[in-house]
N, C-alpha and C positions, 0 to 999 in steps of 0.2 A: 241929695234927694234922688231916688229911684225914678226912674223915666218911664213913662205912660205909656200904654201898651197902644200902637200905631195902628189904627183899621186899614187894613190894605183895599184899597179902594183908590180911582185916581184923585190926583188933588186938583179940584178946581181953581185954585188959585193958583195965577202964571205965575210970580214972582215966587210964592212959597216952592211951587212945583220946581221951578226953575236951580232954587237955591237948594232943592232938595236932592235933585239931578249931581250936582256938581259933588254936593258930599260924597253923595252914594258911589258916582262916579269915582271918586279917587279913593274912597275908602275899599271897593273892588280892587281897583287896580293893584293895589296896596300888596292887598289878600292875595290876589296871582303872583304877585311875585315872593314874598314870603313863603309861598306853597313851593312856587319853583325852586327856590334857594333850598328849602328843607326837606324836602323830601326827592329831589333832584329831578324834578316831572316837568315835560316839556309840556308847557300853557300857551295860549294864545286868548286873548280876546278880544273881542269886535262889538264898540257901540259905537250904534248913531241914535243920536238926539233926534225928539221932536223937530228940530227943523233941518235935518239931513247931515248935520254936523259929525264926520267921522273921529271916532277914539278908539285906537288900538294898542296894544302890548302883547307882547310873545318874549319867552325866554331863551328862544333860538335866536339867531342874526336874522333869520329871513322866515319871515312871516308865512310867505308863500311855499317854503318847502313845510310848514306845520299845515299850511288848508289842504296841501296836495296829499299830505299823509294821512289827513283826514278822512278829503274825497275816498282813497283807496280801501280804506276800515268802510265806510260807506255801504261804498261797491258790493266788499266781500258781502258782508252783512246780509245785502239785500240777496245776494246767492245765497250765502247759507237758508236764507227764510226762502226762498226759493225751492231750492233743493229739498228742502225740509217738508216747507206742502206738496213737494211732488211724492216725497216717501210716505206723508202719512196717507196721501190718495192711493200708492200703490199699497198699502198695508189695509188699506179698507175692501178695496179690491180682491186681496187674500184670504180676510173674514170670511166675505159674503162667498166665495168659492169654496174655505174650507164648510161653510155653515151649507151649503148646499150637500158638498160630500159626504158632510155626517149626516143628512136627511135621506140622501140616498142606503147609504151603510145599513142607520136605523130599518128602513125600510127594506132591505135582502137581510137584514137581523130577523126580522118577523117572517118571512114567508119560510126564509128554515126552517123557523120554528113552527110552521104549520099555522102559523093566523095570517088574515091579510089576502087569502087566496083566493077571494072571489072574484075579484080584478084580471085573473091570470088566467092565461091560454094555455090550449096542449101543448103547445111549445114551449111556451114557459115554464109549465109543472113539469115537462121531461127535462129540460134545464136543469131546473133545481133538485133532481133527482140523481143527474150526474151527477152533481158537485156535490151530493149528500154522499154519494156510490166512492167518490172520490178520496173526498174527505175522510170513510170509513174505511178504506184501504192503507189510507197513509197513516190512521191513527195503530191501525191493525199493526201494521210493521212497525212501528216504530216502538208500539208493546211488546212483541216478539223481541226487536232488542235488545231490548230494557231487560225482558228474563235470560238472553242469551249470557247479556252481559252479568248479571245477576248469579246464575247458573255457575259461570266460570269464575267469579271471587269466591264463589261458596266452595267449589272445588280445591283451586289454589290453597282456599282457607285450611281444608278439608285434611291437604299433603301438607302444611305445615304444623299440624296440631300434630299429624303421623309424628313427625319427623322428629317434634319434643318430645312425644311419647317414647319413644325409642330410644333419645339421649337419656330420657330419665331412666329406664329400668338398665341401662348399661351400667347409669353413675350408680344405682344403686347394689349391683352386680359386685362391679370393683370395692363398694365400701362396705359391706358386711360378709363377713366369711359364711362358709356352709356350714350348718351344726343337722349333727344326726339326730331324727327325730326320736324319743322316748319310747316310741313303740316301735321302731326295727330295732333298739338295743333291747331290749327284753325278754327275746327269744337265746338270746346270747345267754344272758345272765342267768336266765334257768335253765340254757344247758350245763352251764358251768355248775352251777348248784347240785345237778341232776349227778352229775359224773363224779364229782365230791361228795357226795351221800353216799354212791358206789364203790367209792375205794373207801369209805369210813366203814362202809359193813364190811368191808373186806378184812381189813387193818385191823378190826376192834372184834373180831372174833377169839375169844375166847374158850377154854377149858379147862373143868374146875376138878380134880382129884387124879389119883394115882395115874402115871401114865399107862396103856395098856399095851401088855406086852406083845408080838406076834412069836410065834413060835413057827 
C-alpha cells in the first residue's frame, strides 16, 4: 500500500510525536552516514530532543575538529558578505559621482554650443572663448598635418609611378628593334628610279639608217 502524504505540522500527540522522533532520528542518522561513506563528505550532526536529550554523528573521529571547520566557513562567510556590502556602497558612491560628472559635461556641452548662456558671466563667456580659441588652433594643426602628411604620400607616390614609367619605356626600348619609317625611304626610292630613267635614255638611244660620213 502506498503511504499517505504526512501534513507537516507538529504532532500533538506525545507518544505518536515521540515514536516519530526516534524513527526520523535514526533514519537521518542513517542517511549521514551513507552520504559520508559515498560520496566521501565530512558530516556531522547534532539533535537534541524536546526534552534536551543530545544525539550526535560525524564521519571524522572528532566531532569538534568538524564544528571548528565550520565556525571558520562561518567567519569567512560573514567577511566575504562584509566586504561585499562595503563594495557595493563604494560602487554606488561611483554612480552618484560619475552621474554628477556627466551632468556637469552635459552642461560645458551646451554653453559651447552657445545655449544655456544666460546663467553666465564675463568671466565665464571669455572662459569659454578661450577654450573655443583653443580648441580651434589644435584642430587647425592637426588639419595642417593631415595634409602635410597627405601631401608627402602623394609625392612619394608621384616618384614611384616615375620610376615604372621609366622601366617601362626602357623594357620596351630593348624589346622591339627600330624600323625606318615609309616616308624617309621614299625619297631614296625615287632617286633611285630618277637616275635609272637617266641612264635608260642614255643607253636606249638609238639611230635609224645609213651611217653619215664626215669628210
Amino acid at each position: 500500500m502506498a503511504r499517505g502524504k504526512i501534513q507537516m505540522k507538529r504532532i500533538e500527540n506525545t507518544t505518536s510525536r515521540q515514536a516519530t522522533f526516534s524513527k526520523r532520528r535514526n533514519g537521518l542518522m542513517k542517511k549521514a552516514y551513507e552520504l559520508s561513506v559515498l560520496c566521501d563528505a565530512e558530516i556531522a550532526v547534532i539533535i537534541f530532543s524536546q526534552r534536551g536529550r543530545l544525539y550526535e554523528f560525524s564521519s571524522s573521529t572528532n566531532m569538534q575538529k568538524t564544528i571548528e571547520r565550520y565556525r571558520q566557513h562561518a567567519t569567512e562567510d560573514v567577511a566575504k558578505k562584509a566586504n561585499m556590502e562595503q563594495y557595493m556602497l563604494h560602487l554606488q558612491h561611483e554612480a552618484v559621482d560619475m552621474a554628477r560628472q556627466i551632468e556637469l559635461l552635459e552642461l560645458s556641452k551646451r554653453k559651447f554650443l552657445g545655449q544655456g548662456l544666460g546663467s553666465c558671466s564675463v568671466d565665464d563667456l571669455q572662459e569659454i572663448s578661450g577654450e573655443l580659441e583653443r580648441s580651434l588652433s589644435t584642430i587647425r594643426a592637426k588639419k595642417d598635418q593631415l595634409f602635410k602628411e597627405q601631401i608627402e604620400r602623394l609625392k612619394a607616390k608621384e616618384v614611384l609611378l616615375s620610376e615604372e614609367n621609366s622601366r617601362l619605356h626602357e623594357k620596351c626600348g630593348e624589346t622591339e628593334k627600330p624600323r625606318q619609317s615609309p616616308l624617309l625611304a621614299q625619297p631614296k626610292e625615287a632617286g633611285i628610279c630618277s637616275l635609272s630613267s637617266q641612264s635608260s635614255d642614255v643607253e636606249t638611244e638609238l639611230f635609224i639608217g645609213l651611217p653619215q660620213m664626215h669628210f
